[in-house]
C-alpha positions in Angstrom: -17.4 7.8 3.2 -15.5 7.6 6.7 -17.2 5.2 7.7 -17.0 3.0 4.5 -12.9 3.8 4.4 -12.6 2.5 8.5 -14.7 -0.7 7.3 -12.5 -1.5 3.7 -9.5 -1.6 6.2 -10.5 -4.6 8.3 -11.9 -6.4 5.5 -8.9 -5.7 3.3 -6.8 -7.7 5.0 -8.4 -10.7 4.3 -8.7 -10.6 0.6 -5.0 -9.5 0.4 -4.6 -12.6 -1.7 -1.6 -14.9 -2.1 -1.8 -16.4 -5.4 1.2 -16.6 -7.1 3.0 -16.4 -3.9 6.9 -15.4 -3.6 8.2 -16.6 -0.7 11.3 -14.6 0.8 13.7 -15.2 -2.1 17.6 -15.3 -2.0 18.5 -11.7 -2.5 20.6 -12.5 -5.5 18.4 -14.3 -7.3 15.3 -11.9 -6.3 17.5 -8.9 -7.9 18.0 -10.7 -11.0 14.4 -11.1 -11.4 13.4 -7.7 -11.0 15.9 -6.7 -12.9 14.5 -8.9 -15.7 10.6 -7.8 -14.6 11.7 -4.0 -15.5 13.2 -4.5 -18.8 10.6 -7.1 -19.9 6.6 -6.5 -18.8 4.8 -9.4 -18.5 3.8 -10.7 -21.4 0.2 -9.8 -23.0 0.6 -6.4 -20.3 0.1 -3.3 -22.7 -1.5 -0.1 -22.8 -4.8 -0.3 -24.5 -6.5 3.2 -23.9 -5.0 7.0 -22.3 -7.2 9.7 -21.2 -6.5 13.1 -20.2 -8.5 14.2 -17.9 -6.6 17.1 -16.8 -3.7 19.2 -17.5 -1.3 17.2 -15.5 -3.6 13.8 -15.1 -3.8 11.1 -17.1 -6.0 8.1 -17.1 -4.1 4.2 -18.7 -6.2 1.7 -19.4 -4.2 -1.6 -18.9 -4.9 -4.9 -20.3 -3.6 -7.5 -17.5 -3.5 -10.8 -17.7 -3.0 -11.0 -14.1 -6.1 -9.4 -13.1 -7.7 -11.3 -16.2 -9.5 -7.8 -17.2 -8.8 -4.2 -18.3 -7.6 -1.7 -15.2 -6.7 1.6 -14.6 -3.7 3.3 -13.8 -3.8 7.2 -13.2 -0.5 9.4 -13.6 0.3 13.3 -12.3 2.8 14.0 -14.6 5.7 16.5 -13.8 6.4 19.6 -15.6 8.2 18.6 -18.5 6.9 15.3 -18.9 5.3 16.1 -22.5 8.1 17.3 -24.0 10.1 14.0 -23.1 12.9 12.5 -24.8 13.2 8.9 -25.3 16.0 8.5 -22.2 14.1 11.2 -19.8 13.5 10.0 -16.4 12.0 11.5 -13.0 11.6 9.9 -9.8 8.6 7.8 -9.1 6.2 8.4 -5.8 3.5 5.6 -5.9 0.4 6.2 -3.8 -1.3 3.2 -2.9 -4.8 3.3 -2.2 -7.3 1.6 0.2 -9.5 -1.4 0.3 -12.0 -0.2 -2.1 -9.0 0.3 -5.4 -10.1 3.1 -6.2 -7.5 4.7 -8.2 -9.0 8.1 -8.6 -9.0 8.8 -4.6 -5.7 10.4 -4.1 -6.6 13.3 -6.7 -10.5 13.2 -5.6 -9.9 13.4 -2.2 -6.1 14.2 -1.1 -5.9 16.6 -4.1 -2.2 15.6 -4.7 -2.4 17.5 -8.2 -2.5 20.7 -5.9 1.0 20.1 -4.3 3.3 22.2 -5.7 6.0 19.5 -4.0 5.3 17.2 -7.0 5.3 19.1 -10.0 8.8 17.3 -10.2 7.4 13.9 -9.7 5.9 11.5 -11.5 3.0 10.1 -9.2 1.3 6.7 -9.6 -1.9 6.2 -8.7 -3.1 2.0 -10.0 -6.3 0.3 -9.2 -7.0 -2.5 -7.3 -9.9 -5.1 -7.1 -12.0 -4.7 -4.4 -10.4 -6.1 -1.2 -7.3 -7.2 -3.5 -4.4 -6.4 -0.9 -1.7 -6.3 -3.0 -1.0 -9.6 -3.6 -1.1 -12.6 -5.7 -4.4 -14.6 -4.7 -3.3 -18.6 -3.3 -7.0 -19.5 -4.5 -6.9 -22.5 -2.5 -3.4 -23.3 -4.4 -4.9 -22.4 -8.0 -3.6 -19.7 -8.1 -4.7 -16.9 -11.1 -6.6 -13.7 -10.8 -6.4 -11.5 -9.0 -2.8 -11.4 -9.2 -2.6 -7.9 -7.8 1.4 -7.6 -6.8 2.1 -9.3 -10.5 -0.1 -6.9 -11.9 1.5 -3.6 -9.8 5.2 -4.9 -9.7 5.0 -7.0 -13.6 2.8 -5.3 -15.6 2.7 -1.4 -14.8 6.3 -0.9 -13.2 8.0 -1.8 -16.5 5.1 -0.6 -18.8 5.8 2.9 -17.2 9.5 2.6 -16.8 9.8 1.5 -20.2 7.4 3.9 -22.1 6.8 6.7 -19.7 9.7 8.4 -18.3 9.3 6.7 -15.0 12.6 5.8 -13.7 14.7 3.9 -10.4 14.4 6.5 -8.0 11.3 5.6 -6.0 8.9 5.6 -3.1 5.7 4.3 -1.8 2.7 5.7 0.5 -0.1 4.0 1.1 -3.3 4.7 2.8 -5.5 1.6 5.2 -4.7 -1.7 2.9 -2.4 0.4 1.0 -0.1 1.1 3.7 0.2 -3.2 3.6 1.0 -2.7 0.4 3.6 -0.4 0.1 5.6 -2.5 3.7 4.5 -5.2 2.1 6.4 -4.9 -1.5 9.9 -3.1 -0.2 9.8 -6.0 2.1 9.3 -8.8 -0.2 11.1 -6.5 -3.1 14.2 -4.9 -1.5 15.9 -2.0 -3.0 12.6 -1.2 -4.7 11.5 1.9 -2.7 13.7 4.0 -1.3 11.3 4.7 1.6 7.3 3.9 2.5 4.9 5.6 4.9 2.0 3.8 5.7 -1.3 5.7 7.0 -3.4 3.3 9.2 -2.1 0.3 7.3 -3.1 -3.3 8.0 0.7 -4.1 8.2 0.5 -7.3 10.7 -2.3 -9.0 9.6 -1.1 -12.6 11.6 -1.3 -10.4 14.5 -5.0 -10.4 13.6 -6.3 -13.3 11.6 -10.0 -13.6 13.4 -10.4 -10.0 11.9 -9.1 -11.2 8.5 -11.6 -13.4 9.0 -14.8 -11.4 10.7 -14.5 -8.4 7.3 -14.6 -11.7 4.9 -17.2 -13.6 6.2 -19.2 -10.4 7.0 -18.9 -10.1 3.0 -19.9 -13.3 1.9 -16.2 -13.6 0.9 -13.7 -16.9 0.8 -11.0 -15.7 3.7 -9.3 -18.8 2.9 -8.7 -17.7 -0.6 -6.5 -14.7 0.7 -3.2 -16.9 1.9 -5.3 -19.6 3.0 -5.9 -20.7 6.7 -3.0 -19.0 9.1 -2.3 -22.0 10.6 -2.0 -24.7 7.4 -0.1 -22.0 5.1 1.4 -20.3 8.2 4.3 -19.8 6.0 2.1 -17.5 3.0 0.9 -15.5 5.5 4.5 -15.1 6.8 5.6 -14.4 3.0 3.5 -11.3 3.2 3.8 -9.8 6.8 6.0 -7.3 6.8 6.7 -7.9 10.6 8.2 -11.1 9.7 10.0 -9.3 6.8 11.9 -6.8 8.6 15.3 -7.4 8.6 14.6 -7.2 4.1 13.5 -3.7 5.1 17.1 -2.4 6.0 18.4 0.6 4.2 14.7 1.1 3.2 13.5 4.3 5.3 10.0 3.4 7.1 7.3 5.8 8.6 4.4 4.4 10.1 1.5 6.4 11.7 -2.4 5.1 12.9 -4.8 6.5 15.1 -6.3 4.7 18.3 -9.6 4.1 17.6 -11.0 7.2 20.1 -12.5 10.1 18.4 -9.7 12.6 17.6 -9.4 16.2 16.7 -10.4 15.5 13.0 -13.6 13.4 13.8 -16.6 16.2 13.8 -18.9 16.1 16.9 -21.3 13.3 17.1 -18.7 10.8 14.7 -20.6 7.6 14.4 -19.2 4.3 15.7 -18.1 1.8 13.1 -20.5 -0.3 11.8 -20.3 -4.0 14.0 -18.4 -6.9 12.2 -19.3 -9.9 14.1 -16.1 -11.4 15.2 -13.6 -8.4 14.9 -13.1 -8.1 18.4 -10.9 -10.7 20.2 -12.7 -11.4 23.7 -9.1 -11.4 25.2 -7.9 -8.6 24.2 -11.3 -6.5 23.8 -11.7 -2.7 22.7 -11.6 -0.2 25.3 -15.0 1.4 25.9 -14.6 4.6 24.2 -13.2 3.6 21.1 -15.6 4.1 17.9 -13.3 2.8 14.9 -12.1 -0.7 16.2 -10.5 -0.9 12.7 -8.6 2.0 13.6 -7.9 0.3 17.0 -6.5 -2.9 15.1 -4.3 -0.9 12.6 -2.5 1.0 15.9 -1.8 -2.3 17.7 -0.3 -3.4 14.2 1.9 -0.4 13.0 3.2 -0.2 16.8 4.5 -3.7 16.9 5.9 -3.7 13.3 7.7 -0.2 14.5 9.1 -2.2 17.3 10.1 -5.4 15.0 11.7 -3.1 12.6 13.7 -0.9 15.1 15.1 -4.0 16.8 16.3 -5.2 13.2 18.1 -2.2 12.4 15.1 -0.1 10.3 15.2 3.6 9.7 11.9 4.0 11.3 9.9 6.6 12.7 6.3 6.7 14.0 3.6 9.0 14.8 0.4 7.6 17.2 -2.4 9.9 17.9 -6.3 9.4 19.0 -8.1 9.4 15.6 -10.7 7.0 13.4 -9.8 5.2 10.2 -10.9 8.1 8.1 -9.3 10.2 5.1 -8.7 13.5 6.7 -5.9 11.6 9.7 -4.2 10.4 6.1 -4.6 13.5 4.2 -3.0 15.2 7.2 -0.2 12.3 7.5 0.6 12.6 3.8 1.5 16.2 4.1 3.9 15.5 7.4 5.8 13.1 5.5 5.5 14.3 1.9 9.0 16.5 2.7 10.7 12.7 3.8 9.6 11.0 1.0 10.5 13.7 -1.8 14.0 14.0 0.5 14.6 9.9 -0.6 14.1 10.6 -4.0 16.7 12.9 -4.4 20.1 11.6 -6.5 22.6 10.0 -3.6 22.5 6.9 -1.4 18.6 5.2 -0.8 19.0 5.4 2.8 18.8 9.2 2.4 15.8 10.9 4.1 15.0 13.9 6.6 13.3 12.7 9.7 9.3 13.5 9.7 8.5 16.6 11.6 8.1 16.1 15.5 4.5 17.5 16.9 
């Protein structure tokens, strides 16, 4: 499983789509849309099926017309939450997943219905296709499915805000691609989280295009259907990176943590390299000889020079580097050191609010 999660982050980058791309827009104008997004779901977006599948879990089945296909959306519901009135609200955290999309891996494997923290939260957990990157897919300038940020930010924000007590206070965590994705839409979205963490996140993929490249083609996927070639559609790319977002990320409180590749204090004895992805190492900047998760390597090298963008531009950021893989246990453990920050931005008050993450 560690090994599969190290790999979904390098090729994650590459699918992250850009179809229905929205460049940077005028702040006024980008307002008025969400504004208009919340209080009207995409059209054709509804609940078709809910499952409980325990006390405080519950399973949607959305129909989306941006992914073109059923998907799932899991909820830890707050105490309370059954007994809601039509105007009851509670704060939102959304956990956004990896590469792989799978929705179920923040209760399966983080076990975040066994914080007592969040029993006064309600926690979003949504799918994503496989490699989807939390975007809109360019598709070569076609655009259509996967439209994974319409389908996120369109379709289940309003669905939940408007039918199940989610409400305007929120935040965003997000482990390997989902670390992109929760940079990714504050930046592109400001005012929509009140804070993000991201745990070994892809968060500058321009910085590494040839490895957007290398996971794809190692795939027998089309990189070019991502945001197309970096160079022609420079500016899609762009549209995406949160590194050249930052200054959209003011009054938005940041954390960013990643490992550096080496085997770390959470990697068991005899930890096995990464499995080799022709093309993922630039020959002039190569990997230092003890490093086993070159993915992990890659996601450092991002999250430190996005920390350093978004510092210069006047970001609430703090970091946190250490040696470590791309593997679950380094997020599990990052979740917990920056759950307190996180449920700190949610509370009523200004959305720069938020304690500082806890030194080592």
């Amino acid at each position: 499983m560690a090994d599969r999660r190290r790999f979904l982050a390098l090729t994650m980058p590459a699918l992250v789509s850009a179809a229905g791309l929205l460049a940077p827009a005028a702040p006024r104008a980008e307002a008025h849309a969400h504004a208009h997004a919340q209080a009207h779901p995409r059209e054709g977006a509804r609940v078709a099926d809910e499952q409980r599948t325990e006390s405080r879990i519950l399973d949607l089945t959305v129909r989306s017309p941006a992914l073109g296909r059923d998907a799932r959306v899991r909820l830890l519901t707050p105490d309370g939450w059954e007994r809601r009135g039509r105007h009851d609200r509670w704060p939102v955290l959304y956990l956004f997943i990896g590469g792989d999309g799978d929705h179920e891996a923040w209760t399966r494997e983080y076990e975040v219905q066994r914080k007592p923290e969040l029993r006064g939260t309600l926690v979003v957990m949504p799918e994503m296709p496989l490699y989807g990157f939390y975007s809109d897919w360019w598709n070569h300038g076609h655009g259509g499915p996967p439209a994974v940020e319409s389908f996120h930010l369109r379709e289940v924000l309003p669905l939940l805000e408007r039918d199940y007590g989610a409400g305007t206070r929120r935040v965003a965590a997000g482990e390997s691609q989902g670390g992109f994705g929760a940079l990714s839409y504050a930046a592109r979205h400001p005012g929509l989280f009140r804070a993000v963490t991201s745990y070994s996140g892809f968060v500058h993929p321009l910085q590494h295009p040839h490895a957007v490249r290398a996971g794809m083609t190692y795939l027998g996927l089309d990189w070019l259907a991502l945001w197309g070639d970096p160079v022609a559609q420079r500016a899609i790319w762009q549209a995406h990176d949160p590194y050249y977002l930052a200054e959209r990320l003011r009054g938005t409180r940041v954390h960013l943590s990643s490992g550096d590749g080496r085997a770390g204090a959470l990697d068991p004895p005899g930890t096995e390299p990464d499995p080799h992805i022709p093309g993922l190492e630039d020959p002039d900047y190569p990997f230092p000889e003890d490093v086993i998760s070159p993915t992990e390597t890659l996601m450092e090298r991002e999250s430190r020079a996005v920390a350093t963008r978004l510092s210069r531009a006047g970001v609430q950021v703090s970091t946190h580097f250490y040696a470590g893989t791309h593997s679950p246990p380094y997020w599990w453990r990052e979740l917990d050191r920056t759950l307190p920050m996180l449920l700190t931005a949610l509370t009523p008050g200004p959305a720069s609010r938020a304690d500082r993450v806890p030194a080592q």
